[in-house]
C-alpha positions in Angstrom: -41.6 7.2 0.2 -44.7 9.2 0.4 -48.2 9.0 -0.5 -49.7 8.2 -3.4 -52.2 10.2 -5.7 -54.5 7.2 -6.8 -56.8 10.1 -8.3 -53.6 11.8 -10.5 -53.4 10.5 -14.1 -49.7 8.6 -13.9 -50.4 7.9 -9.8 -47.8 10.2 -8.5 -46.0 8.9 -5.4 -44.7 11.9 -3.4 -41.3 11.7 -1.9 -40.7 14.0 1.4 -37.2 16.0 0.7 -36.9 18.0 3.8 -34.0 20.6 3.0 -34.8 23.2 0.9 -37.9 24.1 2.9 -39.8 22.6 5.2 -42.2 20.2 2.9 -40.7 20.0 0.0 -41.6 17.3 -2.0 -40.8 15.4 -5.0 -43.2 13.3 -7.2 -42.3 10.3 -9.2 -44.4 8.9 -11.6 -43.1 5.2 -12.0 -45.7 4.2 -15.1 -44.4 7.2 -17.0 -40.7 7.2 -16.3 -41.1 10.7 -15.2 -40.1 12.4 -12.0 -40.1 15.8 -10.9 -37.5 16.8 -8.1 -38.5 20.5 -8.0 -36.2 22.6 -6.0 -34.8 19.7 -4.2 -32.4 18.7 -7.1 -31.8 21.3 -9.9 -29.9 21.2 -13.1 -28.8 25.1 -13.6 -28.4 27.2 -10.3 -28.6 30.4 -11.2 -27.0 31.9 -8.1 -23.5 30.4 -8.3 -24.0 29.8 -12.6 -23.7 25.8 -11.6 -25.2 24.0 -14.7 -25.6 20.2 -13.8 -27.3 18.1 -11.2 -27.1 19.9 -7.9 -28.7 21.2 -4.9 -30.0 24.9 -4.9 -27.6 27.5 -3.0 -27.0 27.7 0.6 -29.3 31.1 0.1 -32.2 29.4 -0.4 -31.6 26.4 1.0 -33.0 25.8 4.9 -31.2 23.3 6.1 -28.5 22.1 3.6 -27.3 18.6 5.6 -31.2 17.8 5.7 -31.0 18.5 1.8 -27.9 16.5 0.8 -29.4 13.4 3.2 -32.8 13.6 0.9 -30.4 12.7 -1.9 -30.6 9.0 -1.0 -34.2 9.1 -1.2 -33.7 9.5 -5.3 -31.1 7.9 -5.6 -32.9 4.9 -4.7 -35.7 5.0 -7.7 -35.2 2.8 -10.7 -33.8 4.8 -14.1 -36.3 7.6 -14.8 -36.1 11.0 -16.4 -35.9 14.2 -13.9 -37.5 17.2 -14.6 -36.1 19.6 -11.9 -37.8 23.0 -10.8 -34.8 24.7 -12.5 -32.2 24.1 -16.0 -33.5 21.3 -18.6 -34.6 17.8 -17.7 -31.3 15.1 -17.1 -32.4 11.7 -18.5 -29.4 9.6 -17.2 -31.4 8.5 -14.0 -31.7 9.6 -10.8 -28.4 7.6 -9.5 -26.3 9.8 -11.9 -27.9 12.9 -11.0 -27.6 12.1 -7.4 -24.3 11.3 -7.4 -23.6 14.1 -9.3 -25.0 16.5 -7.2 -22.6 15.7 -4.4 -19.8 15.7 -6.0 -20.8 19.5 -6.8 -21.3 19.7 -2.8 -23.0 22.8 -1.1 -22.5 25.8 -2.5 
């Protein structure tokens, strides 16, 4: 896990998610139940018309193993909702959304 923003109303912890650029980050607030996965997990891809938990398209994507591997990192938080940098939030917990998101693979 990354570092955490003791100054940040909610204390963010940052989560490193090397794949769909080189320091791409997510930030899970554990007091508030909320996390924000940005780019690195999305719910509506717009390129390929995917709507669901997955990663962003090969396109924009710079190294896609590197982003399926970051996966684990979420998919090891406790039951929170996501609020992706793309589509509307998922609330059935990172482990769903993860393991959602490789079932729909690389695209």
């Amino acid at each position: 896990m990354g570092d955490e923003g003791d100054e940040v109303p909610g204390r963010p912890q940052a989560i490193e998610m090397p794949g769909h650029t080189r320091g791409t980050v997510a930030y899970d607030f554990p007091a508030l139940g909320v996390l924000f996965t940005g780019d690195a997990l999305v719910t509506q891809e717009n390129m390929t018309g995917h709507t669901g938990p997955c990663l962003v398209s090969r396109s924009f994507t710079h190294d896609s193993a590197a982003a399926l591997a970051s996966l684990d990192r979420l998919a090891e938080l406790p039951p929170t909702a996501l609020l992706p940098g793309h589509g509307p939030a998922f609330t059935d917990g990172p482990q769903a959304a993860t393991e959602e998101a490789r079932r729909s693979g690389l695209r």
